[in-house]
C-alpha positions in Angstrom: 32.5 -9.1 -35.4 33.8 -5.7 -36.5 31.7 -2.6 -37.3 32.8 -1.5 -40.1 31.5 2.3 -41.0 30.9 3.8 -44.3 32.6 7.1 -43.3 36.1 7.2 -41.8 35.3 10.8 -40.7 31.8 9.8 -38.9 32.6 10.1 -35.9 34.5 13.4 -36.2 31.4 14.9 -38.0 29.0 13.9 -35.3 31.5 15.7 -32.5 31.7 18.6 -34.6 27.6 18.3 -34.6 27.3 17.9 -31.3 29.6 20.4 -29.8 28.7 23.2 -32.4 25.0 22.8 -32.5 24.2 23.6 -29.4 27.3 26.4 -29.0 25.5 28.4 -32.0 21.9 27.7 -30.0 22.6 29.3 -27.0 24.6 32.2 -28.9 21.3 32.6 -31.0 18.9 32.5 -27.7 21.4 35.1 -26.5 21.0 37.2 -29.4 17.1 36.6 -29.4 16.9 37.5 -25.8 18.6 41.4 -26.1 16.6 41.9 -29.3 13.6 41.0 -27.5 14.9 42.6 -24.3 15.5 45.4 -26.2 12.5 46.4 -27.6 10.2 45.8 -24.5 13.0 48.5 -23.0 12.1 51.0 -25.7 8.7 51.3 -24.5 9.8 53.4 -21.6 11.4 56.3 -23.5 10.4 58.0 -26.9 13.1 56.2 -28.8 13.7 53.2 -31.2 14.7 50.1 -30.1 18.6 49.9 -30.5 19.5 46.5 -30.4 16.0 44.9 -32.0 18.2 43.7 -35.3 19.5 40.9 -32.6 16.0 39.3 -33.0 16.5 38.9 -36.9 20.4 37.3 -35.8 19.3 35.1 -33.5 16.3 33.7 -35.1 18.4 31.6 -37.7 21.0 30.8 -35.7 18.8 29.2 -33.1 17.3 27.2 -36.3 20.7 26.4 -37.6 22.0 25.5 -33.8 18.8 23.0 -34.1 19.6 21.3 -36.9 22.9 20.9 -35.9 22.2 19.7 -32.6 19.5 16.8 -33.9 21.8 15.5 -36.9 24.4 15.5 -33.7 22.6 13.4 -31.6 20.3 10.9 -34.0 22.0 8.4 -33.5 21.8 8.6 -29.6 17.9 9.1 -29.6 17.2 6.0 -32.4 19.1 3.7 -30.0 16.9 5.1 -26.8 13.6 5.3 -28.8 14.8 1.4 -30.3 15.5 0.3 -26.4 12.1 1.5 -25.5 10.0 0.3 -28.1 11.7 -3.0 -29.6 10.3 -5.1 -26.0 6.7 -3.4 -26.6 6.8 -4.9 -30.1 8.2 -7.6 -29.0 5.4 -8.5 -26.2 2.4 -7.3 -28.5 3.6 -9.4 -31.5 3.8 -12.8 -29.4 0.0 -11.8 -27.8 -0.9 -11.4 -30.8 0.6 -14.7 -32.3 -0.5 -16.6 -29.0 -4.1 -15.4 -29.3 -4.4 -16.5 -33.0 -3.1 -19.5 -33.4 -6.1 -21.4 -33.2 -7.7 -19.3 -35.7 -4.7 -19.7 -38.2 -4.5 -23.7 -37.7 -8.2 -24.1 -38.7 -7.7 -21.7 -41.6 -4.6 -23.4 -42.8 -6.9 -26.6 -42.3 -9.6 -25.5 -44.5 -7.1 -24.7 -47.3 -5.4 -27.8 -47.2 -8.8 -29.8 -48.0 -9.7 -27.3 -50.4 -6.6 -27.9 -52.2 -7.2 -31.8 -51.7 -10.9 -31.6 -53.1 -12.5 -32.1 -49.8 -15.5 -30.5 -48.5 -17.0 -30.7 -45.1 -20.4 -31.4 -46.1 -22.0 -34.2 -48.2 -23.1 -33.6 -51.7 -27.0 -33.8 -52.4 -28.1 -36.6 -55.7 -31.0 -35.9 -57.1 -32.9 -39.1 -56.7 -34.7 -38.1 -60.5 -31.2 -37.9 -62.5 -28.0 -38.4 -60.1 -26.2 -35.2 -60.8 -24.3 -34.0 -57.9 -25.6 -30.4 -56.3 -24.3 -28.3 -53.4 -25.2 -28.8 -49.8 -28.0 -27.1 -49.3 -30.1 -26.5 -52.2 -33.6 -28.0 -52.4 -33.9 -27.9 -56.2 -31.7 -29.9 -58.6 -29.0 -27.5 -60.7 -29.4 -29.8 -63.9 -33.2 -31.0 -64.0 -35.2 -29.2 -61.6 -36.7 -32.0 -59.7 -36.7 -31.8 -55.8 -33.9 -32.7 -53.8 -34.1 -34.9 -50.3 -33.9 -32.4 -47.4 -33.8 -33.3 -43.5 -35.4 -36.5 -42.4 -36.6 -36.0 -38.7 -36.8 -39.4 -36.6 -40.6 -41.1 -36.2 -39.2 -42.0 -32.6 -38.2 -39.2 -30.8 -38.4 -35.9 -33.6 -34.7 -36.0 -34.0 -33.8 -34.5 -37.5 -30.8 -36.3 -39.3 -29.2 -35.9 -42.5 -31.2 -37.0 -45.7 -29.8 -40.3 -46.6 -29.8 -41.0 -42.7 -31.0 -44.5 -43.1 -31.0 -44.7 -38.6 -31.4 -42.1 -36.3 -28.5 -40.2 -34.8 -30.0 -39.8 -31.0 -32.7 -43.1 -30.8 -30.9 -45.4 -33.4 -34.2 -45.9 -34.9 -34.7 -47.1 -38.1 -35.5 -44.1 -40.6 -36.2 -46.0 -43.5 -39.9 -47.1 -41.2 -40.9 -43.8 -41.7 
């Protein structure tokens, strides 16, 4: 497949970039380095600084220089920068995928019977007027009568479900209780 680039000139820019950039960095450092040079030289005599103004020159040009020199080589350093962190991604996104797919099948499953209408646990009918109440609840939503709660097993103490009508662990019968 061919790359096709949205400027003809690109690549022309970006030599210009990167050969000018740093050219008009170093002449700036050079600049900054007599004005700087300059003025710890002047503490020897009685006079002014002569060549200080070379700070004020090279200042900007080492900030233009910069800016060249990064807009030069951008391209360069996202390809290193994308070579060294697309694999880290990479491995921490399938750890992480590995690690929860349990958790995302059993919430996946629990949708799926919400959507159907199913429920994991049995609904409670009030024995005084048959309306249906949630799991759980010892008093009846619609008349206020008691609701059946655990039944444990006259045999061996094992408690089963309310309308249990034998034992879970003995196989007793409940309903001799």
């Amino acid at each position: 497949m061919r790359h096709r680039q949205i400027d003809p000139g690109h690549t022309a820019k970006r030599n210009v970039l990167r050969i000018a950039g740093p050219l008009i960095l170093l002449v700036g450092a050079l600049f900054l380095i007599v004005g700087v040079g300059s003025f710890f030289m002047s503490f020897g005599g009685f006079g002014p600084p002569r060549y200080f103004w070379c700070v004020f020159v090279g200042m900007p040009l080492i900030f233009i220089g910069k800016v060249m020199s990064v807009a030069g080589f951008a391209g360069a350093v996202a390809r290193y920068q994308a070579g060294e962190y697309a694999p880290v991604a990479k491995d921490t996104f399938n750890y992480i995928a590995d690690e929860s797919e349990v958790g995302v099948r059993t919430l996946a499953s629990a949708v799926g019977q919400g959507l159907r209408g199913e429920t994991n646990q049995a609904v409670l009918q009030c024995p005084a007027c048959g309306s249906d109440n949630d799991p759980g609840s010892k008093y009846c939503d619609q008349c206020g009568g008691p609701l059946p709660g655990e039944v444990s097993c006259p045999g061996c103490g094992e408690i089963n479900d309310h309308d249990a009508r034998f034992c879970d662990r003995c196989g007793r019968s409940i309903a001799d209780a």
